[in-house]
LODO-790957 format. One record per atom (N, C-alpha, C): residue number from 0; atom name; x, y, z. Coordinates in nm, 2 decimals. Atoms other than C-alpha are relative to their C-alpha. Example, Ala and Ser with C-alpha at 12.3 -4.5 7.8 and 13.67 -1.06 7.14 Angstrom:
REM residues 2
ATOM   pos   site       xx       yy       zz
ATOM     0      N     0.09    -0.12     0.00
ATOM     0     CA     1.23    -0.45     0.78
ATOM     0      C     0.09     0.12     0.00
ATOM     1      N    -0.09    -0.11     0.00
ATOM     1     CA     1.37    -0.11     0.71
ATOM     1      C    -0.08     0.11     0.08
This chain:
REM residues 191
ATOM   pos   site       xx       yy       zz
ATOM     0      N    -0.11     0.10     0.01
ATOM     0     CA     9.80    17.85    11.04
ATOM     0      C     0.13     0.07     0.02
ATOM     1      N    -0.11    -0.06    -0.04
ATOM     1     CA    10.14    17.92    11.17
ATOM     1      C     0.11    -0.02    -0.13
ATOM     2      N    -0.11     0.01     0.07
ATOM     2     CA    10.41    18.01    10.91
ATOM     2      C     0.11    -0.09     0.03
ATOM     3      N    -0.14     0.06    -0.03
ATOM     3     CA    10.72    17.82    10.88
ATOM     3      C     0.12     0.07     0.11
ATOM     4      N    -0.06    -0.11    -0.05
ATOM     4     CA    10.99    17.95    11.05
ATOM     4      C     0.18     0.09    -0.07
ATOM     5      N    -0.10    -0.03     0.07
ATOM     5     CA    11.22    18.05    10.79
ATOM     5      C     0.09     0.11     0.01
ATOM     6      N    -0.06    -0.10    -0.04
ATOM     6     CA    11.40    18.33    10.88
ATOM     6      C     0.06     0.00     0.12
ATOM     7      N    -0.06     0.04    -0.15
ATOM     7     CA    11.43    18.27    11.25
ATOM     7      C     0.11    -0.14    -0.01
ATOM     8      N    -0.12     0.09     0.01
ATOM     8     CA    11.62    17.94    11.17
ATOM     8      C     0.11     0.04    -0.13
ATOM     9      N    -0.15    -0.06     0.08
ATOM     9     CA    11.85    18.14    10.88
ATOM     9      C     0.05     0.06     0.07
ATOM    10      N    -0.07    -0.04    -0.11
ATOM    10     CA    11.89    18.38    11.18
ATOM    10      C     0.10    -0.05     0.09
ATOM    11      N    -0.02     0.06    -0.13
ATOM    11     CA    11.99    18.15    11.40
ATOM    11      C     0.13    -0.10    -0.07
ATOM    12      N    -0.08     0.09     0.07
ATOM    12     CA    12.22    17.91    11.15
ATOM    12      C     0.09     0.07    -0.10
ATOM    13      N    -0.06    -0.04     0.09
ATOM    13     CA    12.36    18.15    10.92
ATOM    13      C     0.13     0.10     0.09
ATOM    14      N    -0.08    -0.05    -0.07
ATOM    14     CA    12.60    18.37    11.14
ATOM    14      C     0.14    -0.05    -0.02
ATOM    15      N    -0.13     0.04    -0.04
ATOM    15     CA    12.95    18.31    11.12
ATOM    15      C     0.01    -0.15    -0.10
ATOM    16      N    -0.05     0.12     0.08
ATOM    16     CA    12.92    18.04    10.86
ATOM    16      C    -0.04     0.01    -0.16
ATOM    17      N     0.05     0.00     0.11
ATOM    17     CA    12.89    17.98    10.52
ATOM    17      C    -0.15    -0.06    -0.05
ATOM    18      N     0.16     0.05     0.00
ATOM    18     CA    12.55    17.93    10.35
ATOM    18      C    -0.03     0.02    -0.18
ATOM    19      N     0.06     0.04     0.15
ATOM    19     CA    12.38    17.80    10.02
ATOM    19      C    -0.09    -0.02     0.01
ATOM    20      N     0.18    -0.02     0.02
ATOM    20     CA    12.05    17.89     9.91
ATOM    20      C    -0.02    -0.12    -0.16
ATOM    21      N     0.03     0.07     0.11
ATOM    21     CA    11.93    17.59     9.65
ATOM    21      C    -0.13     0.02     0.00
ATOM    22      N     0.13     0.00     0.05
ATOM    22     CA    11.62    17.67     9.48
ATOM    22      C    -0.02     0.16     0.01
ATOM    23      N     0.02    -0.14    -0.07
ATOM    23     CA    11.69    18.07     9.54
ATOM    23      C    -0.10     0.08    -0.09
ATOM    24      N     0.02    -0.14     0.10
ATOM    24     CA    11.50    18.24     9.23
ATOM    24      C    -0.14    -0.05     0.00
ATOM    25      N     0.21     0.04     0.00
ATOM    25     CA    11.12    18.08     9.23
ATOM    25      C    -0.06     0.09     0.07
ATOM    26      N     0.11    -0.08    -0.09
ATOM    26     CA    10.90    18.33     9.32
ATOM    26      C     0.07     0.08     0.13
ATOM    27      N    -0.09    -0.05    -0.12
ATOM    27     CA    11.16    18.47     9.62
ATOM    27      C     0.07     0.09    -0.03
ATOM    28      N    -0.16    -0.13     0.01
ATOM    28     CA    11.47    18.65     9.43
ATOM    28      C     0.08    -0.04     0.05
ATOM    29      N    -0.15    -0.04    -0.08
ATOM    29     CA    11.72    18.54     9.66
ATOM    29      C    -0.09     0.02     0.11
ATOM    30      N     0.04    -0.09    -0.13
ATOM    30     CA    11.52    18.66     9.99
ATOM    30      C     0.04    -0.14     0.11
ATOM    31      N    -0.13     0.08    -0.08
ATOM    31     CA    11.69    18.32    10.16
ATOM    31      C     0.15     0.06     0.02
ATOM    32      N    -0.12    -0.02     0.01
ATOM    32     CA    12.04    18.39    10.05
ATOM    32      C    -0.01     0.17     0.06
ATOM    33      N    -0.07    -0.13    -0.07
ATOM    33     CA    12.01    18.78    10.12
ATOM    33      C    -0.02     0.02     0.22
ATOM    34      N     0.03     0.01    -0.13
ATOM    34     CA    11.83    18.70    10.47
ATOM    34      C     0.18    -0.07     0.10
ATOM    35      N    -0.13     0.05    -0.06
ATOM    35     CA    12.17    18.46    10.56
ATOM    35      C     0.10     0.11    -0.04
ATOM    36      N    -0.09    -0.07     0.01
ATOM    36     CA    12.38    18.76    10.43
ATOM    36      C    -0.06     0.11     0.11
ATOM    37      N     0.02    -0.05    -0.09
ATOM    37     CA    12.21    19.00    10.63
ATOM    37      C     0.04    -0.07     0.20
ATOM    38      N    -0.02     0.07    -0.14
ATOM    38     CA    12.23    18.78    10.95
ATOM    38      C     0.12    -0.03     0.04
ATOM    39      N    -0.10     0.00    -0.03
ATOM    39     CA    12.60    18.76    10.92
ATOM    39      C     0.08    -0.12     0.00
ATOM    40      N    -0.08     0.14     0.07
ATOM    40     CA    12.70    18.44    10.69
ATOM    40      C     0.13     0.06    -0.06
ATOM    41      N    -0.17    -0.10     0.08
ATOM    41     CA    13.05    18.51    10.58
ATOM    41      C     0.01    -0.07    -0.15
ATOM    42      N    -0.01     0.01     0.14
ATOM    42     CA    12.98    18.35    10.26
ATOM    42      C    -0.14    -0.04    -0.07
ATOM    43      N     0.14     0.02     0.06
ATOM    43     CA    12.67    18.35    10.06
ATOM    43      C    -0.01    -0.07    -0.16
ATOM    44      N     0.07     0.02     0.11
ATOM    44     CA    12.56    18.15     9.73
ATOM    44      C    -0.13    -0.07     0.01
ATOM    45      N     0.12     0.11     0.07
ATOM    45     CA    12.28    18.10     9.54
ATOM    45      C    -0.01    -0.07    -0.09
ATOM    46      N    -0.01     0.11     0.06
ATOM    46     CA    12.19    17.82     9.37
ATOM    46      C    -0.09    -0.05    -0.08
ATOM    47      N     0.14     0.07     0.08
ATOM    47     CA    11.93    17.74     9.09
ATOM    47      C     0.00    -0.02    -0.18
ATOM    48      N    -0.04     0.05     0.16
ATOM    48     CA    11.86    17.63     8.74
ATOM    48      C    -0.07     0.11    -0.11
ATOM    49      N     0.09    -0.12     0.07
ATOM    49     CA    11.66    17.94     8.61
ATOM    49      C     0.13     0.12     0.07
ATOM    50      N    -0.08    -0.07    -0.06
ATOM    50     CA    11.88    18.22     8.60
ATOM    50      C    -0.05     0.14     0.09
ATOM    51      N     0.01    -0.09    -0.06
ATOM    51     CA    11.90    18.54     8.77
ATOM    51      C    -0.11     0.10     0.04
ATOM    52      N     0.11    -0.07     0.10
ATOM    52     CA    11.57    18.74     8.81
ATOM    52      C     0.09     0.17     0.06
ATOM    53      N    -0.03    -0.16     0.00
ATOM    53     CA    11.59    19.13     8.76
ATOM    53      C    -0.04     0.03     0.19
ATOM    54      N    -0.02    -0.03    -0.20
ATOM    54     CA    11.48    19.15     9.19
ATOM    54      C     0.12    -0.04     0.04
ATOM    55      N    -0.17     0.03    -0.09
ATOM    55     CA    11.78    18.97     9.26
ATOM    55      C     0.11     0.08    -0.07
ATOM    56      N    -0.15    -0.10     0.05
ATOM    56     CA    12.03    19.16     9.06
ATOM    56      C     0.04     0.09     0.06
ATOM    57      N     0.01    -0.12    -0.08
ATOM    57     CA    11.89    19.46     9.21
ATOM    57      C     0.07     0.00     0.14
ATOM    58      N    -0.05     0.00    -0.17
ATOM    58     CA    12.02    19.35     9.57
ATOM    58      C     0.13    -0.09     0.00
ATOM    59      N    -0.08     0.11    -0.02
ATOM    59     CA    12.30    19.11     9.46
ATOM    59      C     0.12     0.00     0.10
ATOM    60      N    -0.13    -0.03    -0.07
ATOM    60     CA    12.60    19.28     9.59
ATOM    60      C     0.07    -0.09     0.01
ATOM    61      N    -0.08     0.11    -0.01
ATOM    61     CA    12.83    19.02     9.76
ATOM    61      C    -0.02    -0.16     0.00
ATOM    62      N     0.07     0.10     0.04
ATOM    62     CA    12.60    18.73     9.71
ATOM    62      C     0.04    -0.08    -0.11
ATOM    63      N    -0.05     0.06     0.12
ATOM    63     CA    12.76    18.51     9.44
ATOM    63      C    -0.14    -0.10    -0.06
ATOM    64      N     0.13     0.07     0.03
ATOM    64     CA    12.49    18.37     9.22
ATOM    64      C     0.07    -0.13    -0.13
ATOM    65      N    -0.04     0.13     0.06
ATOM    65     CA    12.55    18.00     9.05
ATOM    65      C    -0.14    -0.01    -0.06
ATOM    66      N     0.09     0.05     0.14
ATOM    66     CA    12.34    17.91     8.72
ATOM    66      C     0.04    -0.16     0.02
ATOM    67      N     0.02     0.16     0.00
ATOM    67     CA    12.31    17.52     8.77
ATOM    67      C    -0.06    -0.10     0.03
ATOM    68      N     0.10     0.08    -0.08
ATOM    68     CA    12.15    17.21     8.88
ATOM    68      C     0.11    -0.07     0.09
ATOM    69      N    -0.04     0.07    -0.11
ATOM    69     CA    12.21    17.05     9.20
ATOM    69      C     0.06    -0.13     0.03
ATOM    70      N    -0.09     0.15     0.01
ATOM    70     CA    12.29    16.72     9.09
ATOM    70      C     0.11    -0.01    -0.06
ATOM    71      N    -0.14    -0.02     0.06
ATOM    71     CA    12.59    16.85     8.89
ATOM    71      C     0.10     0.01     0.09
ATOM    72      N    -0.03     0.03    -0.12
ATOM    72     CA    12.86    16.76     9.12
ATOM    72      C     0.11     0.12    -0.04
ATOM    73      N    -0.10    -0.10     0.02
ATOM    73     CA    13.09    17.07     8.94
ATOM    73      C    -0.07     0.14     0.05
ATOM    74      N     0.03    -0.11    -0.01
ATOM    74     CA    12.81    17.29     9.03
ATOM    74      C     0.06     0.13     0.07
ATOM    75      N    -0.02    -0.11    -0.08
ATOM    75     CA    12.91    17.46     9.35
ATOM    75      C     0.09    -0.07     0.07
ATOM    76      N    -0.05     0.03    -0.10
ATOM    76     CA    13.12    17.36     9.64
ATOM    76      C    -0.06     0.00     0.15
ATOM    77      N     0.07     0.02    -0.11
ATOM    77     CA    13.02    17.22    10.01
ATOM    77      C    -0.01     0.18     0.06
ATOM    78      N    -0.02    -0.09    -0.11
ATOM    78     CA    12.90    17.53    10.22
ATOM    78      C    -0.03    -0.06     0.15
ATOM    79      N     0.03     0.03    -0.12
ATOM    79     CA    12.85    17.52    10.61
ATOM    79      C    -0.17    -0.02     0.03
ATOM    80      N     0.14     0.00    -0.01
ATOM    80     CA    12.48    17.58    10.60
ATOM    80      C    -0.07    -0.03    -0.13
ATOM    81      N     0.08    -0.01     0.12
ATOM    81     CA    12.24    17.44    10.32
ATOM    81      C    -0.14     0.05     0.01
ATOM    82      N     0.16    -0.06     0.05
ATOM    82     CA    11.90    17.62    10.25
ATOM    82      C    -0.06    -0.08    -0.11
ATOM    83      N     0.01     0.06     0.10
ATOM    83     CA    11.71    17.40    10.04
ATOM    83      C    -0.17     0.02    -0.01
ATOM    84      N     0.16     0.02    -0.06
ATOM    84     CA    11.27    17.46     9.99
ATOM    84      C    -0.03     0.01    -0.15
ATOM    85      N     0.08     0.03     0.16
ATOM    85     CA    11.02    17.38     9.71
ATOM    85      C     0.11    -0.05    -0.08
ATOM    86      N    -0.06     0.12     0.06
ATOM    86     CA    11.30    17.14     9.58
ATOM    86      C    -0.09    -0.14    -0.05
ATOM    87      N     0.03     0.17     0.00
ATOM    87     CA    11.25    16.81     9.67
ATOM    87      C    -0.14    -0.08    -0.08
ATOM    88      N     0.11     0.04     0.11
ATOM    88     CA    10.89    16.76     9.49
ATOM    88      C     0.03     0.01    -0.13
ATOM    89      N    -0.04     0.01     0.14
ATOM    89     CA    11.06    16.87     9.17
ATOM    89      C     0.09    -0.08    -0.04
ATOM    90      N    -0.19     0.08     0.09
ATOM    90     CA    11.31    16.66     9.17
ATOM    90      C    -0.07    -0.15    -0.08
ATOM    91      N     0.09     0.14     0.01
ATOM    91     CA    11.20    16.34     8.98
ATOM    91      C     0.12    -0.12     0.09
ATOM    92      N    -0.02     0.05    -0.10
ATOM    92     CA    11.46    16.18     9.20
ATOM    92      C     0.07     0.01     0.10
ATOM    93      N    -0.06    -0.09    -0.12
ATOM    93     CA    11.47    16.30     9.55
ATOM    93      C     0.10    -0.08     0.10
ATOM    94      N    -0.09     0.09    -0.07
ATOM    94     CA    11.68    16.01     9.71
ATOM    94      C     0.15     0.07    -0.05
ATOM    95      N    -0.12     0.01     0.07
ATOM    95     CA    11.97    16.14     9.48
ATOM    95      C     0.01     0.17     0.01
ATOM    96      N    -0.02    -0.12     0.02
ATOM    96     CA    11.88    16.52     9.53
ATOM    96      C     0.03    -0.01     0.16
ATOM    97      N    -0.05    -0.02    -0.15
ATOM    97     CA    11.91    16.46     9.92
ATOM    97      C     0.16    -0.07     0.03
ATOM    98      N    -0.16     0.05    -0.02
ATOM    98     CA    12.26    16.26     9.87
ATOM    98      C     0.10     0.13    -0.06
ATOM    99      N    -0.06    -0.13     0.03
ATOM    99     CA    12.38    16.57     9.70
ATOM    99      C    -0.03     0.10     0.12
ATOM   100      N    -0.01    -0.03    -0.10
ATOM   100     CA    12.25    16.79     9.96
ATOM   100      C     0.13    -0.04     0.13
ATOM   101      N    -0.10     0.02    -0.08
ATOM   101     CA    12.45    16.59    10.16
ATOM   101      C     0.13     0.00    -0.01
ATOM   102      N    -0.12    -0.06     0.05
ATOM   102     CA    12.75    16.63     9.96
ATOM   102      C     0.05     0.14     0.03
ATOM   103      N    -0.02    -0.14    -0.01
ATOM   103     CA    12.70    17.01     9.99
ATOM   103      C     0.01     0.02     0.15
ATOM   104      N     0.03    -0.08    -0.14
ATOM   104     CA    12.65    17.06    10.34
ATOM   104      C     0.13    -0.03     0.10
ATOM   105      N    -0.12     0.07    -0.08
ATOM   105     CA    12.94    17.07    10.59
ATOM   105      C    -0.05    -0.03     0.13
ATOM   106      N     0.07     0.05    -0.13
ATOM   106     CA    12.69    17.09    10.93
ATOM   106      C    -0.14     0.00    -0.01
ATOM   107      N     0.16    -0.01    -0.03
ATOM   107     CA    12.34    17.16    10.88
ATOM   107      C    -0.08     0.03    -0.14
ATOM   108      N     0.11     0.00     0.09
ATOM   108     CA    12.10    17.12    10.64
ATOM   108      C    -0.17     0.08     0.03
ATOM   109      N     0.13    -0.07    -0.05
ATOM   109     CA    11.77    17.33    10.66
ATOM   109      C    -0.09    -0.02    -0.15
ATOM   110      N     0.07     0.05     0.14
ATOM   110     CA    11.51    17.16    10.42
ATOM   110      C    -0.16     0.02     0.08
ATOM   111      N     0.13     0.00     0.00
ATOM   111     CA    11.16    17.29    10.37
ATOM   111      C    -0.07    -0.01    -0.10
ATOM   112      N     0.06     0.11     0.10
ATOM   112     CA    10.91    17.10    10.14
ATOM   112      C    -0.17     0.00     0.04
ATOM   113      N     0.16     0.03     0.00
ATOM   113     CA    10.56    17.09    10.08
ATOM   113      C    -0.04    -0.14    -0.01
ATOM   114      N     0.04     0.07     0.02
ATOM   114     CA    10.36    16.80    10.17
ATOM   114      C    -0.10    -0.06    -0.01
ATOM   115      N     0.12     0.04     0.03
ATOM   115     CA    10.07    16.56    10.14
ATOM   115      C    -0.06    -0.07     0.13
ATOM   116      N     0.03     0.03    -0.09
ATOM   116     CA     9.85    16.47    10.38
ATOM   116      C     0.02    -0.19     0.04
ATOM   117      N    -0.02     0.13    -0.05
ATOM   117     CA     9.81    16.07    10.54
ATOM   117      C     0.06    -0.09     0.10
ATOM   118      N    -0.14     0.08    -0.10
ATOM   118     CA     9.97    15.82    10.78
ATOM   118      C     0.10    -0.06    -0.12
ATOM   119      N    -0.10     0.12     0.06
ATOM   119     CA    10.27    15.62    10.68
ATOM   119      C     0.08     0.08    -0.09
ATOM   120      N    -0.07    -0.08     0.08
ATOM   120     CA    10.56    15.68    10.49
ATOM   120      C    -0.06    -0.01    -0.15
ATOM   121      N     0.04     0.06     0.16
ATOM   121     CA    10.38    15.75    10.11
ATOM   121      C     0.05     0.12    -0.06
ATOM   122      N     0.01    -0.08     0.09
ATOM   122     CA    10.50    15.86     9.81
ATOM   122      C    -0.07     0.01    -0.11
ATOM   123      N     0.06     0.02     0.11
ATOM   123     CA    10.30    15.92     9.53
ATOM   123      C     0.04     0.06    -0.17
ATOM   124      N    -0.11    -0.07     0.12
ATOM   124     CA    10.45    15.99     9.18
ATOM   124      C    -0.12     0.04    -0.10
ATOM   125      N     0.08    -0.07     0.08
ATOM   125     CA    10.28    16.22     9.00
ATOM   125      C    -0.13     0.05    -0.02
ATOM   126      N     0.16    -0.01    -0.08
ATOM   126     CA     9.99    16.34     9.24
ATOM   126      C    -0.06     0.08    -0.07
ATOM   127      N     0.12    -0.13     0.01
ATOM   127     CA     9.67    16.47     9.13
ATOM   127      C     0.04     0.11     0.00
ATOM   128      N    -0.01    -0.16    -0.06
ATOM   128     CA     9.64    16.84     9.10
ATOM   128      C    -0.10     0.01     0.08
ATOM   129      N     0.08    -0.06    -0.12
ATOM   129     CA     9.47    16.92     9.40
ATOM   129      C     0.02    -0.07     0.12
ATOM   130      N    -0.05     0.12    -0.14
ATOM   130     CA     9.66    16.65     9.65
ATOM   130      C     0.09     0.08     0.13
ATOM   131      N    -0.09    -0.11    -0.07
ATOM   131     CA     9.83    16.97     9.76
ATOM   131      C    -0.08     0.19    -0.03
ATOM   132      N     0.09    -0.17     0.03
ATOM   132     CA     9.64    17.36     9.77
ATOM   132      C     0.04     0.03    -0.14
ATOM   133      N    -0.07    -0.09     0.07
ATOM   133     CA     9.90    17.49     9.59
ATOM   133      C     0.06    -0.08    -0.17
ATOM   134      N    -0.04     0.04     0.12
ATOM   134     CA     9.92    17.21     9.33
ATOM   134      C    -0.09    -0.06    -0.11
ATOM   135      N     0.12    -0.03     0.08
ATOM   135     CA     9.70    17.30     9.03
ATOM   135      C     0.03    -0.10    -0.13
ATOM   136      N    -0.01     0.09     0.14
ATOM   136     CA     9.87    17.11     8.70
ATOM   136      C    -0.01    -0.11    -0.02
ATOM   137      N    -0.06     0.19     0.04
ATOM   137     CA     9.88    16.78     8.54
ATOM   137      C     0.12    -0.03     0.00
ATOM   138      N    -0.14     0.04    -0.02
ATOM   138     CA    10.18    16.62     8.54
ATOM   138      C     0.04     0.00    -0.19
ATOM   139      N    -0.03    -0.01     0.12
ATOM   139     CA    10.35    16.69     8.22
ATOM   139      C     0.20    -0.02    -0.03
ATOM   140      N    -0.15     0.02     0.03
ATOM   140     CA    10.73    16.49     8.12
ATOM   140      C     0.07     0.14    -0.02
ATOM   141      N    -0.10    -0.12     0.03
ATOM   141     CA    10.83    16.81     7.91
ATOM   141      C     0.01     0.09     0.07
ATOM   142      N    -0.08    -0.07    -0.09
ATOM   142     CA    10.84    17.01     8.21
ATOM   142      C     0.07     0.01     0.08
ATOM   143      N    -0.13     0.06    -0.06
ATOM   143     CA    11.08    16.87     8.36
ATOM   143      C     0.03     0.06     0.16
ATOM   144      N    -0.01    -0.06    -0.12
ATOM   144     CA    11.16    17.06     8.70
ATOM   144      C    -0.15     0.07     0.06
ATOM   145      N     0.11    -0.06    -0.04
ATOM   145     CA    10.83    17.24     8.68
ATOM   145      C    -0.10    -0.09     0.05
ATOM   146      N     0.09     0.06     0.01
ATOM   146     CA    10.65    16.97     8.68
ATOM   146      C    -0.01    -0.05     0.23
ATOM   147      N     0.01     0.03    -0.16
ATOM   147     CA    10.54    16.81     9.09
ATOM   147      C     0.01    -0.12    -0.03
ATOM   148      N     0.01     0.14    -0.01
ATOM   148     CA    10.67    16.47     9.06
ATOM   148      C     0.00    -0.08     0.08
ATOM   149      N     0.06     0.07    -0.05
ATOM   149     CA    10.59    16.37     9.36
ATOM   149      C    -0.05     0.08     0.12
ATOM   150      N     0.03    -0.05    -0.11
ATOM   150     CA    10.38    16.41     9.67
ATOM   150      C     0.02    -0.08     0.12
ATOM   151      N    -0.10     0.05    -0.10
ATOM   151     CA    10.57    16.32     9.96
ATOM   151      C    -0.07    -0.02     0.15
ATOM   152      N     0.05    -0.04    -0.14
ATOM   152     CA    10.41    16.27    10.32
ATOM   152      C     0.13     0.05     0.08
ATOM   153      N    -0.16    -0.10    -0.07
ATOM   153     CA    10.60    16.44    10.60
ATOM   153      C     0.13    -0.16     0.08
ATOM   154      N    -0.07     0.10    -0.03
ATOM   154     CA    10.73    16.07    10.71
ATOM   154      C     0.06    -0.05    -0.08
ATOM   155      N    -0.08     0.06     0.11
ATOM   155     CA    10.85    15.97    10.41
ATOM   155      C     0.13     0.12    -0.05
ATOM   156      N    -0.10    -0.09     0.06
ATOM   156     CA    11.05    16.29    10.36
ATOM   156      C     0.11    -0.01     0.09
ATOM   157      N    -0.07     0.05    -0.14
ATOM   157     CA    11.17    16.23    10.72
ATOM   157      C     0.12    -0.12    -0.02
ATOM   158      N    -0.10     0.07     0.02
ATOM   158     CA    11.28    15.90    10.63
ATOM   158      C     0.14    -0.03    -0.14
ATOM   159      N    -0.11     0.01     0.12
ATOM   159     CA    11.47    15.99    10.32
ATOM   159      C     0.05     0.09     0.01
ATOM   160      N    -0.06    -0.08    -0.05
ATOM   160     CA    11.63    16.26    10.49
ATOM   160      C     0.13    -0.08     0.08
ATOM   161      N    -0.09     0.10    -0.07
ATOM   161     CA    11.78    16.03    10.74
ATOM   161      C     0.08    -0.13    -0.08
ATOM   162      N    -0.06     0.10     0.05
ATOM   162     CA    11.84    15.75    10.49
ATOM   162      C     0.16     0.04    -0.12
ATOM   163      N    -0.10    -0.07     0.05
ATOM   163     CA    12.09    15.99    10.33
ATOM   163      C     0.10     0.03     0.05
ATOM   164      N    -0.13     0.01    -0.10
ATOM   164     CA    12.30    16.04    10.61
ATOM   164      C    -0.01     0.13     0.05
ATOM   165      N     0.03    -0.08    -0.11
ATOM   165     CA    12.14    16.30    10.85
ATOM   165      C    -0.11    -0.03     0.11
ATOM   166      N     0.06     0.01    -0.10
ATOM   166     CA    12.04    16.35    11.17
ATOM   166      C    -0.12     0.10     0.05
ATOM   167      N     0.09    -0.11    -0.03
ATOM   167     CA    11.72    16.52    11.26
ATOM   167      C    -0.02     0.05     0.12
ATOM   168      N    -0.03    -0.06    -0.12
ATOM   168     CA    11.71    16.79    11.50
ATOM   168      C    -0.10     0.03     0.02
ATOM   169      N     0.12    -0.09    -0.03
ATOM   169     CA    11.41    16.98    11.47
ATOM   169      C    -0.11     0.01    -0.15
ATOM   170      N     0.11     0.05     0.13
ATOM   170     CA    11.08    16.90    11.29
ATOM   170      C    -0.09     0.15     0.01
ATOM   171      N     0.09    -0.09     0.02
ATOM   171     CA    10.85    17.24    11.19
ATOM   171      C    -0.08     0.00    -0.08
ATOM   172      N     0.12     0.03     0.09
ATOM   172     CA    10.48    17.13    11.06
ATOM   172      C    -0.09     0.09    -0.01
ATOM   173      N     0.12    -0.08    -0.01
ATOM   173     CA    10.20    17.26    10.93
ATOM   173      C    -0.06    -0.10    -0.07
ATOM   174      N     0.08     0.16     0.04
ATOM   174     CA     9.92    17.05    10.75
ATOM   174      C     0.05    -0.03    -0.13
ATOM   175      N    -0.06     0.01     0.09
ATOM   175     CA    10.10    17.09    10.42
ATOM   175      C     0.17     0.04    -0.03
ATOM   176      N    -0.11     0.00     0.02
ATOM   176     CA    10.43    17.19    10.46
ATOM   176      C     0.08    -0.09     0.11
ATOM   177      N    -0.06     0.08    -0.08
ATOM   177     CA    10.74    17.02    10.65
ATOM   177      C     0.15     0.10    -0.03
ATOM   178      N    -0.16    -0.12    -0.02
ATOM   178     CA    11.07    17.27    10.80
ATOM   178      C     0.10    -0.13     0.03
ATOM   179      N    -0.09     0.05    -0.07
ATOM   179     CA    11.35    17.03    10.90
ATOM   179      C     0.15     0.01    -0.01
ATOM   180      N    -0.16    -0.02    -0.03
ATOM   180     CA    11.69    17.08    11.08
ATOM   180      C     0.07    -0.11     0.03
ATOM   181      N    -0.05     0.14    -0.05
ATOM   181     CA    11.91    16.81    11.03
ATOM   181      C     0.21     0.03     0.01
ATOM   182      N    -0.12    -0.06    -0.05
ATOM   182     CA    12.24    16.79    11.12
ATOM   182      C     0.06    -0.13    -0.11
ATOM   183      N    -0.14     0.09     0.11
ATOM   183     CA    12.56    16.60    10.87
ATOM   183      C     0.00    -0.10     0.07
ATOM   184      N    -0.09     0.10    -0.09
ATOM   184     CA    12.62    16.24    10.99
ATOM   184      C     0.02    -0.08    -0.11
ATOM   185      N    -0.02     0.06     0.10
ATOM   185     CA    12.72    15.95    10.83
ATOM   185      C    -0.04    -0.01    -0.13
ATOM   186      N     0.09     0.02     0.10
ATOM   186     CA    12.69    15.90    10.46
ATOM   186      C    -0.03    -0.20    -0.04
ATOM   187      N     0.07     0.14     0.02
ATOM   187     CA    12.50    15.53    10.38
ATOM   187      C     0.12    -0.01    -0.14
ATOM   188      N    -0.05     0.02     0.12
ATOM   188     CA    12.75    15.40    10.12
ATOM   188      C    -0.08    -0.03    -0.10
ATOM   189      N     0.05    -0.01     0.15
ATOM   189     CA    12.48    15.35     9.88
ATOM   189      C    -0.16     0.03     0.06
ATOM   190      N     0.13     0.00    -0.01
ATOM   190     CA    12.08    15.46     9.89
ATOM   190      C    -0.08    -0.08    -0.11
């Protein structure tokens, strides 16, 4: 199965612009945000609600690191580029985590998300563990972000990407995941 292409599109989008990694410390450290600093973003944050881990400190350097959540509208400030992956299933509601996105972003959005197989746009709230490889728990209220509140087809992420007020540029699938580059357009006065 062909990897995403994560890196080739931070390559290719981070250069010469600013860039926000949301979701930077799960399991990665930072290895978004340091990839867009490497590649020659002139301004880097990261962005998540777990703080710092000890890998990322180690490499922080000019990287500015933000302790917060995404729907706090004091969090951070718009960058040029948003990085956003393994979000949007945690969010319990992703209509309002993609309108923020859209808040943040000044041109391009780069959102990659794991999803669930099917036609049609479906969401399912509070899928089975096993509706996804990689998703083993029950669904449990008190975990609040950890938990998978929902499992998303790749159409339905599609169209609540767009219904937020972006334009999709470039779709990158695999049978469970979903890459997309979308670009800032109008915002819908209300979702």
């Amino acid at each position: 199965m062909k990897r995403p292409p994560r890196e080739e599109l931070v390559a290719r989008f981070a250069p010469g612009r600013s860039f926000l990694d949301v979701g930077a410390m799960w399991s990665v450290h930072g290895a978004i945000a340091f990839a867009a600093r490497d590649a020659g973003a002139t301004a880097v944050t990261a962005l998540d609600v777990m703080a710092p881990t000890p890998e990322f400190l180690e490499r922080q350097g000019d990287v500015r690191f933000v302790q917060g959540d995404v729907h706090d509208p004091g969090v951070t400030m718009p960058h040029d580029v948003v990085w956003c992956s393994g979000v949007l299933y945690h969010a319990p509601h992703p209509l309002l985590t993609l309108e923020r996105l859209h808040a943040l972003t000044g041109q391009t959005l780069l959102l990659a998300t794991e999803t669930i197989g099917g036609r049609g746009r479906r969401a399912v709230f509070a899928p089975d563990p096993g509706s996804h490889p990689a998703h083993t728990e029950p669904f449990d209220p008190a975990r609040g972000y950890g938990n998978w509140w929902w499992g998303l087809s790749r159409s339905a992420v599609e169209a609540m990407v767009e219904a937020s007020g972006f334009a999709i540029a470039e779709r990158h699938a695999t049978r469970h995941h979903l890459t997309l580059v979308a670009s800032k357009s109008v915002k819908p006065d209300r979702i």
